[in-house]
C-alpha positions as CSV (number, residue, x, y, z in Angstrom):
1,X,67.1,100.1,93.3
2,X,69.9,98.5,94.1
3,X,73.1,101.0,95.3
4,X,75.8,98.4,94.9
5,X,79.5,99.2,94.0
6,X,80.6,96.9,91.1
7,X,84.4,97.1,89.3
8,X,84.5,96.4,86.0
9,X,87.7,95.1,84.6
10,X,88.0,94.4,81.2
11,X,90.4,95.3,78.7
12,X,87.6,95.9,75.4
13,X,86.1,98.9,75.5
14,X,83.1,97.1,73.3
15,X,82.6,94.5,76.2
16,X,83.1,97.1,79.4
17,X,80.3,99.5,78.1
18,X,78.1,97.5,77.2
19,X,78.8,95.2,80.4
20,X,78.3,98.7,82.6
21,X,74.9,99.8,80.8
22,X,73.4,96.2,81.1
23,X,74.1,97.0,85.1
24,X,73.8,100.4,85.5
25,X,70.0,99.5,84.4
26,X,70.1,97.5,87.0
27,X,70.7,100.1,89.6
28,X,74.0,99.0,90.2
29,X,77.4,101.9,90.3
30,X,80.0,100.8,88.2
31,X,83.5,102.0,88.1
32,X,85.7,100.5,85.2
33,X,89.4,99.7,84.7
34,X,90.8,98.0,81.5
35,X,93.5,96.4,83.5
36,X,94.4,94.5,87.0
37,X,96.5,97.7,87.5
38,X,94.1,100.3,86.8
39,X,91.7,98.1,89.0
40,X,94.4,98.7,92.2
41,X,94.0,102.2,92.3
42,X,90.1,101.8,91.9
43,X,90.6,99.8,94.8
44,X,92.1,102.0,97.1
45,X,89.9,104.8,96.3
46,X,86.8,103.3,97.0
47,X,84.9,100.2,98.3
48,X,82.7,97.1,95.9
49,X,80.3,94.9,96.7
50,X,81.2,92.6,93.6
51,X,84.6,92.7,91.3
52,X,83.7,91.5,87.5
53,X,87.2,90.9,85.4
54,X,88.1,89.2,82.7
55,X,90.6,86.5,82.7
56,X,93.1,87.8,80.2
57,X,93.9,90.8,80.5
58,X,97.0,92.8,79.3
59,X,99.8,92.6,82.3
60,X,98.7,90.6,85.3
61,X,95.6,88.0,84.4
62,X,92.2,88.8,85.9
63,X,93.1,86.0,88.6
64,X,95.3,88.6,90.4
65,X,92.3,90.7,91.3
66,X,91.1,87.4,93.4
67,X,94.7,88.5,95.8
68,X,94.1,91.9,95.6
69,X,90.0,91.9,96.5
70,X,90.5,91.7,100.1
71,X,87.5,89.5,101.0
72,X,85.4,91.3,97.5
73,X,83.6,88.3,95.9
74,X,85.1,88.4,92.2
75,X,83.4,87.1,89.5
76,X,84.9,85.9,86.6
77,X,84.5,86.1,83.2
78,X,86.9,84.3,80.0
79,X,85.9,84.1,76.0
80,X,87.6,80.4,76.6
81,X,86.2,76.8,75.5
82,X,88.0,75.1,78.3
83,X,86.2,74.5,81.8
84,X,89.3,73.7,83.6
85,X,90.5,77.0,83.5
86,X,87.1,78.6,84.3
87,X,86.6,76.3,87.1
88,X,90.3,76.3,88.3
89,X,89.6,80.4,89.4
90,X,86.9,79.4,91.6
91,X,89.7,77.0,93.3
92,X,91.7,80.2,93.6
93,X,88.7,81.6,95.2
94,X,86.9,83.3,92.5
95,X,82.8,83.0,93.7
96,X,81.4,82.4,89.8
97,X,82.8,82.5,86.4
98,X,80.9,82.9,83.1
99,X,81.9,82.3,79.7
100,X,82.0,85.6,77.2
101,X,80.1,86.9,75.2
102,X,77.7,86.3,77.9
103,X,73.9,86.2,78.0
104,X,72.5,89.4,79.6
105,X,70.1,87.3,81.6
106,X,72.6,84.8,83.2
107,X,74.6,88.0,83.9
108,X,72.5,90.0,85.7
109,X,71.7,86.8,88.0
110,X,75.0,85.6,88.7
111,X,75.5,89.6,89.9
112,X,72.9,89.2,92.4
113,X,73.8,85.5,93.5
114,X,77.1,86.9,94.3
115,X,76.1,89.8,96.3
116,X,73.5,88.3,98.4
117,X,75.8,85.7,99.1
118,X,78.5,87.9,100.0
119,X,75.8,89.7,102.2
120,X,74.6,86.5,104.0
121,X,78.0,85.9,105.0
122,X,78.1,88.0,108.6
123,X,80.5,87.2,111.2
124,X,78.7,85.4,113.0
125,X,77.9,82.3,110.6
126,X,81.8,81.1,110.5
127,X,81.0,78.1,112.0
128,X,78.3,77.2,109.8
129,X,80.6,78.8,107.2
130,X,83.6,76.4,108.2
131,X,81.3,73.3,108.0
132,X,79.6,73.9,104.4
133,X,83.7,74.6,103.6
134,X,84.5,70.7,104.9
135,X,81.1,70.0,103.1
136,X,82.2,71.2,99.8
137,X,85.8,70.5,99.6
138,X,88.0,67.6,97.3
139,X,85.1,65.7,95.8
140,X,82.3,66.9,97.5
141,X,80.5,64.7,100.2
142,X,81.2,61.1,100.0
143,X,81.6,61.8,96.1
144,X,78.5,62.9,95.6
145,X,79.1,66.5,94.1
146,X,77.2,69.5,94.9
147,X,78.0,73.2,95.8
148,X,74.2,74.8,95.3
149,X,72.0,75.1,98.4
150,X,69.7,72.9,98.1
151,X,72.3,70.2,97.7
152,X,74.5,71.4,101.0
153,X,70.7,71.0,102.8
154,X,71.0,67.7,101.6
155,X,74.4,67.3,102.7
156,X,73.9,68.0,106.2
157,X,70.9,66.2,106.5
158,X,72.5,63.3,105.2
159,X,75.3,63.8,108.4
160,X,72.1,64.6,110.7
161,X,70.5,61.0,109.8
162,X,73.3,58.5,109.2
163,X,74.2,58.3,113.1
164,X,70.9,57.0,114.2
165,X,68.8,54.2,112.8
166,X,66.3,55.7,111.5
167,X,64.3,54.9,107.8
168,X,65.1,56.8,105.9
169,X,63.0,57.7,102.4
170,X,64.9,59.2,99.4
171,X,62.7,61.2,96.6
172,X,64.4,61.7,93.4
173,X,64.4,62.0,89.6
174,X,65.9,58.9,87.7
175,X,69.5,59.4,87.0
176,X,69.9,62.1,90.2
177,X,71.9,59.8,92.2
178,X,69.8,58.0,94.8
179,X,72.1,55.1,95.5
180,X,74.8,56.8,96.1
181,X,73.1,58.5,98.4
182,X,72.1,55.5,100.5
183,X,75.8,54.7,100.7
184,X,76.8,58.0,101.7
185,X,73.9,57.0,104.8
186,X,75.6,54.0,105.5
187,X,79.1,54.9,105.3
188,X,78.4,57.9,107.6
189,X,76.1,55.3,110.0
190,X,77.2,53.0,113.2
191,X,76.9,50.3,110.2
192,X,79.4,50.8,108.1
193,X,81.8,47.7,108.4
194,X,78.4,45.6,107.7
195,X,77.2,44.8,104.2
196,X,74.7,47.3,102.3
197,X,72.8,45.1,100.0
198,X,71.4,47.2,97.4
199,X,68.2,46.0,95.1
200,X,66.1,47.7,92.4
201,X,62.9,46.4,92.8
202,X,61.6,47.2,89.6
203,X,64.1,44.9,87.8
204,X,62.9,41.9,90.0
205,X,60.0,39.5,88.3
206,X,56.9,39.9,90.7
207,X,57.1,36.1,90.7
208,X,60.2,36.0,92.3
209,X,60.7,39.2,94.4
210,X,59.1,37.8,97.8
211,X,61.5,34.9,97.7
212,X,64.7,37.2,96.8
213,X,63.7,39.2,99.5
214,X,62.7,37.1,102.2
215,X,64.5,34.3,101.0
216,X,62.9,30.3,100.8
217,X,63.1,26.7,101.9
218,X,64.0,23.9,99.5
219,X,60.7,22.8,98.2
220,X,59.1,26.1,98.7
221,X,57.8,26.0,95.2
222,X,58.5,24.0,91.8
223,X,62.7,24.6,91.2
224,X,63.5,26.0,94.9
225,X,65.9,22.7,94.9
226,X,67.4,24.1,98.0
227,X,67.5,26.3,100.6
228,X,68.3,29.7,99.9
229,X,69.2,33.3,102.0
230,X,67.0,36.4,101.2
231,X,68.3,39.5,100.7
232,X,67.0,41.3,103.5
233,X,68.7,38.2,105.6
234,X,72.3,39.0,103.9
235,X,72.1,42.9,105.2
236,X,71.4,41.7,109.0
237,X,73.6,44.1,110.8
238,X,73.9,46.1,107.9
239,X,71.8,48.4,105.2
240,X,69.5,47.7,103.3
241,X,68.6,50.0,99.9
242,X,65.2,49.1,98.3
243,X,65.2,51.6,94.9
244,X,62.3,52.1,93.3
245,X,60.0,50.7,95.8
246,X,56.7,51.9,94.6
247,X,57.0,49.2,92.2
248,X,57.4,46.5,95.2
249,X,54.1,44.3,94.7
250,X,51.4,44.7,97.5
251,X,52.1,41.1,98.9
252,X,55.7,41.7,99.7
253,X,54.8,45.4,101.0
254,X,52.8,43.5,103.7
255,X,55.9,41.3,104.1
256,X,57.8,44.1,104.3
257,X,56.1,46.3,106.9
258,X,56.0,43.1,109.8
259,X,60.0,43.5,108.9
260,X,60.3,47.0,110.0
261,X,57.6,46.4,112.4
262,X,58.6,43.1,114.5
263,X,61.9,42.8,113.2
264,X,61.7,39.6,111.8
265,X,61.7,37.6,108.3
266,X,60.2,34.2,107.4
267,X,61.3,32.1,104.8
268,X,58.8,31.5,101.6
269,X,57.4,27.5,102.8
270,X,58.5,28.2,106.5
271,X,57.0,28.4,109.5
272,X,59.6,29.6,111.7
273,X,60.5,33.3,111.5
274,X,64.2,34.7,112.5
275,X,64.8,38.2,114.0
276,X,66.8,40.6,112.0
277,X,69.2,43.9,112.3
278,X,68.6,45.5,109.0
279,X,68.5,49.2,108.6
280,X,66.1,50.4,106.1
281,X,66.8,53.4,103.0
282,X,64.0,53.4,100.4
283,X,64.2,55.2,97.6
284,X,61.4,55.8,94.3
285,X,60.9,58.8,92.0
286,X,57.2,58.4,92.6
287,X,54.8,60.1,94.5
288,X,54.4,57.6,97.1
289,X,51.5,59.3,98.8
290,X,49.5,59.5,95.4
291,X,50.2,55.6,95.6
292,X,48.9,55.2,98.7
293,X,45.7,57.5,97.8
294,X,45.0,55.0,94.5
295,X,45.6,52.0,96.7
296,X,48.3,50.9,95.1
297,X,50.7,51.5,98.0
298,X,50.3,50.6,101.6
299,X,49.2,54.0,103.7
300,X,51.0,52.2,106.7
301,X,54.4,51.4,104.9
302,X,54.6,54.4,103.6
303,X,54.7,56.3,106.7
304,X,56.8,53.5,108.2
305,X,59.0,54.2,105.4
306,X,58.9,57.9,105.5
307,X,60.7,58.3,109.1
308,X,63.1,60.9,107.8
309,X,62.7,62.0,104.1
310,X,65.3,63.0,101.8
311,X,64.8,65.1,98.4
312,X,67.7,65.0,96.0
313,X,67.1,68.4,93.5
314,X,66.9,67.4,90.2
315,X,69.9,68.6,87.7
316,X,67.7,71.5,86.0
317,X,67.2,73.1,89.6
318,X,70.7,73.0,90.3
319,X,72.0,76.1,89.0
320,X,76.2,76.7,88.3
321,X,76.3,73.0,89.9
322,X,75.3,71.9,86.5
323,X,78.5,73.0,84.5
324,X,81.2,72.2,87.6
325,X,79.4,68.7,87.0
326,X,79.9,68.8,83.4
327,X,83.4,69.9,84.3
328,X,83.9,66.8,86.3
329,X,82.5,64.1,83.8
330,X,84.3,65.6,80.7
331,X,88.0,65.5,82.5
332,X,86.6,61.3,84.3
333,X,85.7,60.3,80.9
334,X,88.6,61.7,78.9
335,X,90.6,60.2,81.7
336,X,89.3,56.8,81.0
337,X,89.4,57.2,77.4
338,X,93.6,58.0,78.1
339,X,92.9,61.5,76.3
340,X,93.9,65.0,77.1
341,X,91.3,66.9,78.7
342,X,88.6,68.2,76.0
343,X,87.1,71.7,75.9
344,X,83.9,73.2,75.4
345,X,82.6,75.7,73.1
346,X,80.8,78.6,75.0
347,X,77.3,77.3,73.1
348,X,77.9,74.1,74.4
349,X,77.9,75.4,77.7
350,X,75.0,77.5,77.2
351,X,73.4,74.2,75.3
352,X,74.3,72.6,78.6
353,X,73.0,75.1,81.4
354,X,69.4,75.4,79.4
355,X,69.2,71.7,78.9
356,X,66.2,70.3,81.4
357,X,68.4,67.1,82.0
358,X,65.0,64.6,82.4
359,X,67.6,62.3,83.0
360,X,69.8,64.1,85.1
361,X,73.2,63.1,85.6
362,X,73.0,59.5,84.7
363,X,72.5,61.6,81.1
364,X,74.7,64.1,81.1
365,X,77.4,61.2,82.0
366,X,76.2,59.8,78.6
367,X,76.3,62.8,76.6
368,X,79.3,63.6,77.5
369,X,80.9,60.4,76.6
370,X,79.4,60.8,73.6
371,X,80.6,64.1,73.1
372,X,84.1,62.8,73.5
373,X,84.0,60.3,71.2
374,X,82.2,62.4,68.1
375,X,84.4,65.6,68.8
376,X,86.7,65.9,65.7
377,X,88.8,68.7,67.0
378,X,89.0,68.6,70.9
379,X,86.3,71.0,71.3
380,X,83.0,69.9,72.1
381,X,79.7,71.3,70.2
382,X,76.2,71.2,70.9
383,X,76.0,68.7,68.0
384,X,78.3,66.3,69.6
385,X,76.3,65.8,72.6
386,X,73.3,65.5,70.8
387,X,70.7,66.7,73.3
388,X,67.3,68.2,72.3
389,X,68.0,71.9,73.4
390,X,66.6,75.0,71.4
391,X,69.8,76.9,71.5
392,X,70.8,78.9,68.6
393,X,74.3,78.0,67.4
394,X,75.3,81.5,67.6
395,X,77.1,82.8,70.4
396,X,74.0,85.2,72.1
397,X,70.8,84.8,71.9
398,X,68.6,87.4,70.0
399,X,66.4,89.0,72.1
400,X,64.7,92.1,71.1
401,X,65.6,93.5,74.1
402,X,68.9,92.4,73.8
403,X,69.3,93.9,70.1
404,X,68.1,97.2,71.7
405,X,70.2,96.8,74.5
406,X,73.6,97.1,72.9
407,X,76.3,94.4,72.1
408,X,75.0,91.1,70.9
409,X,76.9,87.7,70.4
410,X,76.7,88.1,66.7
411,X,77.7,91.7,67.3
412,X,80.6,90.3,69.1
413,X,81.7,87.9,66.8
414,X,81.9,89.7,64.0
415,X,82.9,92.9,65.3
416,X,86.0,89.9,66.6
417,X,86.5,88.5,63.6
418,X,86.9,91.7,61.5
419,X,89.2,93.4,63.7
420,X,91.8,90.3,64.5
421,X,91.8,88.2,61.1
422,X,94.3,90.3,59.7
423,X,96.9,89.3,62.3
424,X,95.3,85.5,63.1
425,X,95.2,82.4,61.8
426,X,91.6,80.9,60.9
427,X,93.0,78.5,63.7
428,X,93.9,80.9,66.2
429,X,90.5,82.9,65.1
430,X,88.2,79.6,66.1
431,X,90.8,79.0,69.6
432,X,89.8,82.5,70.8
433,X,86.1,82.5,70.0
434,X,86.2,78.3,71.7
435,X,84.8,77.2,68.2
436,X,85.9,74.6,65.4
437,X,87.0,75.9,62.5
438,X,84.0,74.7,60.5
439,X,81.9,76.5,63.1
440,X,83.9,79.7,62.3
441,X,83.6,79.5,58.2
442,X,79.8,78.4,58.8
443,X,79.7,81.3,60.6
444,X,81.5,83.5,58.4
445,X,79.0,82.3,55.4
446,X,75.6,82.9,57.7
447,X,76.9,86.1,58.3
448,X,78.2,87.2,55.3
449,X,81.7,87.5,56.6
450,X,84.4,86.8,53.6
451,X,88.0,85.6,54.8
452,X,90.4,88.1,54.5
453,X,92.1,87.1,50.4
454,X,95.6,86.8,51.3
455,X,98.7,87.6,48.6
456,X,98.5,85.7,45.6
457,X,95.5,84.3,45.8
């Protein structure tokens, strides 16, 4: 069992015990404070492996204990729709944030996650540490966004591989960003003031793909009424990105290996060839050795091909990358769109963390448009996105083990609702909780929650 120090801050009582059970089962110690004040003298009478605190609290917000934690990872938790203000504390420094009521699952991992990180982080890795730092800062790596481990592997392979001319293979998931990728490669390569051609090979007829490739000779065959360049001629001192090449036809695979072979093309209907300076990236979401196995792949390609090979996780395996990306599409597409930032609900973050993403981030870009333009109230709901997720529009999920374990979500909101509606708004009510105001009076009627009759009515 874990002996681990953890603060607690948290200003309701309701939330802070049942927060310090779920981890005291754990085997974690917990010492609580209900504000950023009470938390400073915790502080100096003892040392944490992890800080938890809310982000409003009464006094100073929970982002001051992210000053005062002296190197303490602090994790943090807000009842709030919006993203930008969850993700803006981990800018501040904050290692993880979580939206509350929280699942007890997700809590008890993002506890661990933050301590073993905190523990992997000796001394002596501050070069390593400065580097993934560089790695992950502004936009990420060459835009391409990522702070989870298996995407800073890719990262630094990616730096390890675009000095040198080597093929490079890249294995991914539709939709998880393979072409950007490549250009990442060939922006990072001795290359990069000459062209990257970039084809999809799957949306080239077989008829044609030999002589959009390799290019042909007027009178090659009926309608080749004049000479004309092949692609792979156009990237000569360049790069050039083949996607989905497992769909490249056997003939031009041939074609293709004397290319990365000999270093030289010929024109469909010549009979001279012409040396070339191409570098090679590949990229396919199928199992290429499989291919090769069922003959429809050439063995000797593929290991031509597979010089240096490159896996790109997809989205589901991604972790707390998943909502900083969702983060970053709602705030680029509201941007286009000339809006104002939209938020969240907390289900639709759950919705979005559980969602398998078989399309990746090519479809969360989608559903998130779509969110945008079907919101009618600036907050975003599961519905609106309109993915095929089994989460239960309440705010927790109903375990049995959870209904044992204490506090629920429906626990929370109604134990919410009945102790603020006297003093809130219905508006101010659905604000809090990061919900619509329909959500809240559905909510109200599923639950057998009457608003509060006001006088004279």
């Amino acid at each position: 069992m874990s002996q681990d120090q953890i603060l607690i801050v948290e200003d309701e009582e309701i939330i802070r015990s049942s927060l310090r059970r779920l981890l005291e089962r754990q085997g974690y110690c917990i010492t609580e404070a209900g504000s950023v004040h009470e938390a400073q003298d915790c502080l100096k009478q003892q040392s944490f492996s992890l800080i938890i605190s809310d982000l409003r609290l009464p006094g100073k917000p929970g982002t001051e204990m992210i000053n005062l934690a002296n190197g303490i990872p602090v994790l943090i938790m807000t009842s709030y729709a919006s993203l930008n203000s969850a993700v803006s504390t981990m800018k501040q420094g904050a290692v993880d944030y979580i939206a509350k009521p929280f699942d007890h699952a997700e809590m008890i991992q993002r506890v661990a996650e933050a301590i073993e990180k905190q523990a992997a982080q000796s001394p002596g890795s501050d070069a390593e540490q400065g580097n993934n730092e560089a790695i992950c800062s502004g936009d990420g790596f060459n835009g391409i966004l990522g702070q989870c481990d298996a995407m800073q592997l890719l990262f630094r392979q990616i730096q390890k591989v675009a000095p040198t001319d080597a093929t490079v293979l890249i294995q991914g998931e539709s939709g998880t960003g393979k072409e950007l990728v490549a250009r990442a490669i060939h922006e990072n390569s001795k290359r990069i003031n000459g062209p990257m051609i970039s084809v999809n090979c799957a949306a080239i007829p077989e008829t044609l793909i030999e002589s959009e490739l390799f290019g042909h000779e007027k009178g090659a065959f009926t309608g080749a009424t004049a000479a004309r360049t092949g692609l792979i001629e156009a990237a000569n001192g360049g790069t050039l990105f083949l996607d989905e090449i497992g769909e490249l036809p056997l003939e031009a695979q041939a074609r293709l290996l004397r290319v990365l072979q000999e270093g030289e093309i010929r024109r469909v209907g010549s009979v001279q060839s012409q040396s070339v300076n191409v570098r090679l990236i590949a990229a396919t979401h199928r199992n290429l050795r499989q291919l090769s196995a069922q003959n429809e792949f050439r063995e000797d390609l593929y290991y031509r091909l597979k010089v240096v090979e490159l896996r790109i996780p997809p989205l589901r395996e991604r972790g707390s990358d998943i909502l900083m990306l969702a983060e970053k599409l709602l705030a680029k597409t509201c941007g286009k769109m000339g809006l104002d930032v939209f938020s969240m609900a907390p289900e639709t973050m759950a919705a979005i963390s559980q969602y398998q993403w078989p399309g990746n981030v090519r479809e969360m870009e989608h559903a998130i448009e779509r969110g945008v333009i079907l919101s009618e109230d600036n907050i975003i709901t599961p519905e609106n996105l309109d993915i095929d997720v089994r989460v239960k529009q309440t705010l927790f999920r109903q375990d049995a083990e959870e209904l044992q374990d204490g506090l629920t979500l429906e626990d929370y909101f109604q134990r919410f609702v009945l102790e603020h509606q006297d003093q809130m708004t219905e508006t101010d009510l659905a604000q809090k909780l990061g919900i619509s105001r329909k959500t809240l009076w559905e909510r109200r009627q599923r639950l057998g929650i009457p608003r509060k009759k006001t006088a004279g009515t």
